[in-house]
N, C-alpha and C positions, 0 to 999 in steps of 0.2 A: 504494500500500500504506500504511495506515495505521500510525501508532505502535506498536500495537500486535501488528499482525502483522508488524513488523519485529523489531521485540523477541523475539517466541515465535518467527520466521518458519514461523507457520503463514501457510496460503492461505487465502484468502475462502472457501473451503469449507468448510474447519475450522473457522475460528472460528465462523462460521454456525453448526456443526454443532449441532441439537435433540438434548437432553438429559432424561431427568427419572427421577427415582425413585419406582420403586412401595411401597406397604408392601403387598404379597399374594404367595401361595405361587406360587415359577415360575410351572406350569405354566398359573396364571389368568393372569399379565400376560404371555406368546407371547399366551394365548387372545384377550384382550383388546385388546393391542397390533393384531393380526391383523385383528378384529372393525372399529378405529377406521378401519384402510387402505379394509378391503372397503364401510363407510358411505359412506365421500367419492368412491368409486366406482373403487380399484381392483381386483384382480384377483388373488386371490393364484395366483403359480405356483407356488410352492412353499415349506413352510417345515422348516428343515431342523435337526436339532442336532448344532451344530457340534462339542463337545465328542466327544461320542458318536464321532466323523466322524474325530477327532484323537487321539481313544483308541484307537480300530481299526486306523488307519493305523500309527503311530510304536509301538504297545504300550504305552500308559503309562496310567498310571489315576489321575492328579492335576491334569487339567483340571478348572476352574469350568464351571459350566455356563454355556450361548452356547447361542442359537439365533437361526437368520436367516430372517427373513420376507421371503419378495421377494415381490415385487407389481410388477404393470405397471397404469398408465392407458391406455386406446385412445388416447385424444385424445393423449397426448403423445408413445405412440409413432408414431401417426402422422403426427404435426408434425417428430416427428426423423426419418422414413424420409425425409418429404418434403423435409425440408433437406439429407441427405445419408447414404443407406445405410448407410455406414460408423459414424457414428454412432450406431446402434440396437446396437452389438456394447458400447457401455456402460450400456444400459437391461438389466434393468431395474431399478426400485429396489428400494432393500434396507433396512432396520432391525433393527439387534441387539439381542437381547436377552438379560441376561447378570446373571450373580451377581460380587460380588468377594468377596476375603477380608476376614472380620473389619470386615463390613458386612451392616446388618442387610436393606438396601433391596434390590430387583431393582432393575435399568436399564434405559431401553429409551435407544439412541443411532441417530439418523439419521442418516446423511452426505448431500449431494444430488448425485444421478448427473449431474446438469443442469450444475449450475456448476461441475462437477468437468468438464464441455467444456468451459465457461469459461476455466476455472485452466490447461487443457492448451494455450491458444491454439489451437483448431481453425478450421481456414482455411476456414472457410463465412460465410454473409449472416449478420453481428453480428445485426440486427433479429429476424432469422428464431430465432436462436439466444436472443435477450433475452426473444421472447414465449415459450419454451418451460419457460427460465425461472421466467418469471412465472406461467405456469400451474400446473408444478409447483409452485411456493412457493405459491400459492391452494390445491390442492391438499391440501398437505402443511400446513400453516397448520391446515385445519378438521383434518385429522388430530390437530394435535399438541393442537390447542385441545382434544381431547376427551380425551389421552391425560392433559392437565394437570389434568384436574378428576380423573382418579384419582391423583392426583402424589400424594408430601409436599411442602407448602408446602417451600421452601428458606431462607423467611426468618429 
C-alpha cells in the first residue's frame, strides 16, 4: 500500500477510481456516458435513476440526482465465469452519474468491479484474475479516454 493510501486508507480501487466532470444538462451526460460504454463494446443492462429509486423507497424528495449505468463486456464476463463462478455475482460494471450541491458540473465516477476482486483477496489463479484486470482497465481506459474529451479541463 502506498503512502498515500495509507494516509486516506483508501484501497487501490478507490484511488484508481475514474472521475470527470461534465459541463451539459443531466440527462445528455447518462446519455453520453452510456453511449462511451456501449462504443468500447459493452453492453448496457441497464441504467437506472437512483434518486428516483430512493425517493420512492424512504418518501423523501431531496435526493441529487444519481443514475447508474451498468454494463457488462462478454469477454470479461467470460474470463471471470471461467476463473471462478462465484465471481460473476460482482460483475457487472457500473458508472454513476450524478449532480452535487452548489456545483455547477455533472459527474460521471467509475469504481472497477475487477480490482475490487483484487482489494477482497479472492482465493482464485492471481494471473487469471491480473488479465481480467487488464482487460477491463483496456477497456475502461478507451471509455474514459472519450468520456475526457467531453470533460472540463481540471487544470
Amino acid at each position: 500500500m502506498s503512502s498515500t493510501e495509507e494516509s486516506t486508507g483508501q484501497s487501490p480501487t478507490i484511488s484508481q477510481a475514474l472521475h470527470a466532470k461534465l459541463d451539459m444538462p443531466f440527462d445528455e451526460a447518462v446519455d453520453r456516458v452510456q453511449l462511451e460504454h456501449e462504443i468500447a463494446g459493452f453492453e448496457t443492462i441497464a441504467t437506472t435513476r437512483l434518486d428516483r429509486f430512493v425517493e420512492g423507497v424512504l418518501e423523501v424528495d431531496d435526493v441529487e440526482r444519481a443514475s447508474l449505468i451498468v454494463v457488462c463486456h462478454a469477454q470479461i464476463a467470460h474470463d471471470a465465469m471461467e476463473l471462478d463462478r462465484a465471481l460473476t455475482g460482482l460483475l457487472p460494471c457500473t458508472t454513476v452519474v450524478y449532480e452535487v450541491p452548489d456545483d455547477e458540473y455533472v459527474h460521471a465516477h467509475h469504481v472497477s468491479a475487477t480490482k475490487a476482486m483484487r482489494d477482497l483477496g479472492v482465493d482464485v489463479d492471481q494471473d487469471g484474475l491480473d488479465d481480467i484486470i487488464e482487460l477491463t482497465g483496456d477497456r475502461m481506459t478507451e471509455v474514459w479516454s472519450h468520456v475526457e474529451e467531453i470533460a472540463v479541463d481540471e487544470d
